[in-house]
Z-matrix of the N, CA and C atoms (Angstrom, degrees):
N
C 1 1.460
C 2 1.521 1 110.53
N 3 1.596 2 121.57 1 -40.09
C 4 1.648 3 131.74 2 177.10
C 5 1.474 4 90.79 3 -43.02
N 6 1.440 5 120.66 4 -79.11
C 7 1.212 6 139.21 5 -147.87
C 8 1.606 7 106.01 6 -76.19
N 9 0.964 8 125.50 7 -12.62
C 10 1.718 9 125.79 8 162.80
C 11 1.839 10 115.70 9 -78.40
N 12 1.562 11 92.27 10 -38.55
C 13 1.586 12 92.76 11 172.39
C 14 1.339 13 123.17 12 -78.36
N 15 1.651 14 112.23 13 -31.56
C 16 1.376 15 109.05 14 179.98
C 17 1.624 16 111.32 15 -65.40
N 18 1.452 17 106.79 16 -19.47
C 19 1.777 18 110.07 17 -175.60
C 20 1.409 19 112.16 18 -91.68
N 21 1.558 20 110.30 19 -13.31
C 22 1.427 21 106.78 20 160.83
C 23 1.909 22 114.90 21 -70.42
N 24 1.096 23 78.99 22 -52.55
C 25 1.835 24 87.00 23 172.10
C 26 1.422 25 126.24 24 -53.09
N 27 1.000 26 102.75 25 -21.64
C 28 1.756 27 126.44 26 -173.82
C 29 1.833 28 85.12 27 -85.24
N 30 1.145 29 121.39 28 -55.63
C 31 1.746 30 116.21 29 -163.03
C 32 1.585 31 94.21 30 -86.08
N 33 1.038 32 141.02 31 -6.43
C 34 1.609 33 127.87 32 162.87
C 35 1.197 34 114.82 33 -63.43
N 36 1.389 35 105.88 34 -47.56
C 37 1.384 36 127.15 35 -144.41
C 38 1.998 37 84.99 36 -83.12
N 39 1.438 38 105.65 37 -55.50
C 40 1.568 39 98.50 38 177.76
C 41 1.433 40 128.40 39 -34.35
N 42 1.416 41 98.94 40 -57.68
C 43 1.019 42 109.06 41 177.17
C 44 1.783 43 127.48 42 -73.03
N 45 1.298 44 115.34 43 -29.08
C 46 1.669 45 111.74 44 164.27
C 47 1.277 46 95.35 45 -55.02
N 48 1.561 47 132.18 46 -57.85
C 49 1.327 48 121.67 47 -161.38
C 50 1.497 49 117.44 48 -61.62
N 51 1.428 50 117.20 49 -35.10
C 52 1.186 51 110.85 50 -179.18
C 53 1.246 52 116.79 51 -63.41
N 54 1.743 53 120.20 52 -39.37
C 55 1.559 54 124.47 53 -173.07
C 56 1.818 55 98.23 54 -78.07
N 57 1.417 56 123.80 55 33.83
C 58 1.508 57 104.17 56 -161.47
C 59 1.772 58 67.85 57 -132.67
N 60 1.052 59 118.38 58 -55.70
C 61 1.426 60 117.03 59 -162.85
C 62 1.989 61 106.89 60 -73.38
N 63 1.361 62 128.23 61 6.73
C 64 0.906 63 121.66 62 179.91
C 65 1.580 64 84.71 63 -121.00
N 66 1.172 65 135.16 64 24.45
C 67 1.804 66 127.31 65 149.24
C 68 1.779 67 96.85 66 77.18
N 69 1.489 68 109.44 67 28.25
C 70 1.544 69 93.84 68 176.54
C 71 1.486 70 130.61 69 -127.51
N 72 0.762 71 130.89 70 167.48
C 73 1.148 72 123.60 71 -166.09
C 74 1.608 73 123.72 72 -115.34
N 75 0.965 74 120.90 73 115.63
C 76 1.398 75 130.54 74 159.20
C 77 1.893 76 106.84 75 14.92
N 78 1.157 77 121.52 76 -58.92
C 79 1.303 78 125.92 77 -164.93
C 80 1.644 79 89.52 78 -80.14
N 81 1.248 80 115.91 79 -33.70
C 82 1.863 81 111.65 80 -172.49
C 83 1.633 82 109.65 81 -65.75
N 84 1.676 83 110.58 82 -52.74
C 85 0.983 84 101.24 83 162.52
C 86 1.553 85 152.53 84 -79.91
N 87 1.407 86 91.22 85 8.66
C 88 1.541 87 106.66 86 162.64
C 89 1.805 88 119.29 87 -80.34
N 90 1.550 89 86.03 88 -43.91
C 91 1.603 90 95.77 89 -175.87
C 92 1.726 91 94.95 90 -58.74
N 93 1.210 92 141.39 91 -57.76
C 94 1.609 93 149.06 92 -161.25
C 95 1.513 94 86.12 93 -71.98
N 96 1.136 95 135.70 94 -6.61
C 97 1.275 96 129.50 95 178.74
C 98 1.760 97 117.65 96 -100.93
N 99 1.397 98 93.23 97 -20.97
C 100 1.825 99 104.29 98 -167.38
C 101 1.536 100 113.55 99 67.08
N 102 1.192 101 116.34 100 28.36
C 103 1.594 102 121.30 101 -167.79
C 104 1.949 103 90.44 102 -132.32
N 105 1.212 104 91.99 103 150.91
C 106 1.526 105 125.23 104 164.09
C 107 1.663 106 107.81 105 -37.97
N 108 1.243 107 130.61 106 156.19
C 109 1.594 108 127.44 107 -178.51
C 110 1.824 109 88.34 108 -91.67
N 111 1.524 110 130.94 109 -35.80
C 112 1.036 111 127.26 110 161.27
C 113 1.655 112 132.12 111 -26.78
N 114 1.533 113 102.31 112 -49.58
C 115 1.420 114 110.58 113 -175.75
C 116 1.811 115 102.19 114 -77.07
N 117 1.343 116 124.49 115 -3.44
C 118 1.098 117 114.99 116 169.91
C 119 1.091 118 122.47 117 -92.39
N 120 1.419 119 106.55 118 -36.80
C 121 1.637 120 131.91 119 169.37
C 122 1.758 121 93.46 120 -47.60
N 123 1.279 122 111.41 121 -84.39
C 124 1.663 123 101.06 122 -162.48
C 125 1.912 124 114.86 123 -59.95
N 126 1.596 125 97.87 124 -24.26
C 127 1.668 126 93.05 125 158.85
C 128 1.464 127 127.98 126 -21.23
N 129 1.609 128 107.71 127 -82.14
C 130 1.087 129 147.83 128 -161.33
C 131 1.512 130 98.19 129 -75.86
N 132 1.557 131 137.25 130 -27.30
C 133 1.511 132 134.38 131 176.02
C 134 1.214 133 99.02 132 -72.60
N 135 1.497 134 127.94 133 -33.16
C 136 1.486 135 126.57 134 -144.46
C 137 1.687 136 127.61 135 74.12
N 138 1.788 137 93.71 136 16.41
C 139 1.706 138 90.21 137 -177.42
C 140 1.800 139 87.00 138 -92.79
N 141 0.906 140 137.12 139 29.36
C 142 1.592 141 117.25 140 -172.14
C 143 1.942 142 86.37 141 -160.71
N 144 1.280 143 121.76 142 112.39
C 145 1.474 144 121.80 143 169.93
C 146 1.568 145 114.47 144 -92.44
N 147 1.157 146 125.92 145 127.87
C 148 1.263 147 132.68 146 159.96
C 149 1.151 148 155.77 147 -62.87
N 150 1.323 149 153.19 148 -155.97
C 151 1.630 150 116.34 149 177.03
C 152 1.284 151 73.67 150 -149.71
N 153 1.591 152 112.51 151 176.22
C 154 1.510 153 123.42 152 -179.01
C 155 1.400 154 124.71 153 -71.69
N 156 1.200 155 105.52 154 -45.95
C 157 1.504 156 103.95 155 175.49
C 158 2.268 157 110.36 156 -63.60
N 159 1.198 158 117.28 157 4.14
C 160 1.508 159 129.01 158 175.13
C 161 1.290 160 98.42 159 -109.11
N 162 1.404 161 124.27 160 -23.38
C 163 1.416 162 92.78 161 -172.75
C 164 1.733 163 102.05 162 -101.35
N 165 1.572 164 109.59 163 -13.03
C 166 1.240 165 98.61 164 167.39
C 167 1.818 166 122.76 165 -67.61
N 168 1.051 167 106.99 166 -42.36
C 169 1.700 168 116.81 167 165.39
C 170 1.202 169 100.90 168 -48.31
N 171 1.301 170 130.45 169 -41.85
C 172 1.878 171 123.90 170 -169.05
C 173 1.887 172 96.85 171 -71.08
N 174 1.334 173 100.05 172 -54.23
C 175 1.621 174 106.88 173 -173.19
C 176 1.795 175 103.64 174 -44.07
N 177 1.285 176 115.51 175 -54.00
C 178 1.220 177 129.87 176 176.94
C 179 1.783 178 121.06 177 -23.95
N 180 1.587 179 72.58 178 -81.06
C 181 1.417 180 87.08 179 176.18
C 182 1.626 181 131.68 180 -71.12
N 183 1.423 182 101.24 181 -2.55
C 184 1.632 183 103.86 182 168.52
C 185 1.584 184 108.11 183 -129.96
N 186 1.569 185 113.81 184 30.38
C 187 1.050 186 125.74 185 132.02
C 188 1.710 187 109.06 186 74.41
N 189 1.577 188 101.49 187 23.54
C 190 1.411 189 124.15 188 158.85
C 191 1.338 190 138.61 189 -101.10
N 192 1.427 191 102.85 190 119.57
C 193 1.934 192 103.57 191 -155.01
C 194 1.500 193 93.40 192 -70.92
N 195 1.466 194 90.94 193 128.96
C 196 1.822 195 112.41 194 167.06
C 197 1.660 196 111.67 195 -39.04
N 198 1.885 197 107.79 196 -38.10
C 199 1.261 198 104.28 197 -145.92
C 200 1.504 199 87.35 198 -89.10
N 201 1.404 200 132.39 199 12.11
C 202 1.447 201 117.67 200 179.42
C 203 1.840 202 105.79 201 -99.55
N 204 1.667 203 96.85 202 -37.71
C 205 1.409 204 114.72 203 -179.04
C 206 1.560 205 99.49 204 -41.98
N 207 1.277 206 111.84 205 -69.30
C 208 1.901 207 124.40 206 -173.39
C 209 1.591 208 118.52 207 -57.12
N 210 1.417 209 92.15 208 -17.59
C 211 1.914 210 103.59 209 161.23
C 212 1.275 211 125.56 210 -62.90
N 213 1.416 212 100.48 211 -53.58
C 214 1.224 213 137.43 212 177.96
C 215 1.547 214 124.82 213 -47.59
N 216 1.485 215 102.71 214 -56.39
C 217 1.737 216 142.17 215 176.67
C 218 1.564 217 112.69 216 -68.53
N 219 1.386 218 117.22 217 -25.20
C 220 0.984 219 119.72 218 -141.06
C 221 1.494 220 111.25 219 -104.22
């Protein structure tokens, strides 16, 4: 359970960073998302968990290769 949460935390954190280093904002990647700036907001807290096929669309759109994320995760 330690080691499942720390790798959830590990993929929040990826992913804020990735949408931080492409200059965007929360509301940008919601809008490219068709979702609420909310659902990114609780994304990125960890009050709202995602499923794979969302976090690949998230990777997408902030322009972070999946295949480094699962390196990473793994």
């Amino acid at each position: 359970m330690f080691l499942q949460k720390n790798r959830r935390l590990l993929l929040l954190k990826m992913l804020k960073e990735a949408r931080l280093e492409q200059g965007m904002r929360q509301i940008d990647v919601a809008f490219a998302l068709g979702r609420p700036q909310s659902y990114i907001a609780k994304v990125e807290s960890g009050e709202r968990k995602i499923d794979f096929i969302e976090v690949m669309d998230f990777c997408r759109v902030v322009r972070l290769d999946p295949g480094k994320l699962i390196k990473r995760l793994g």
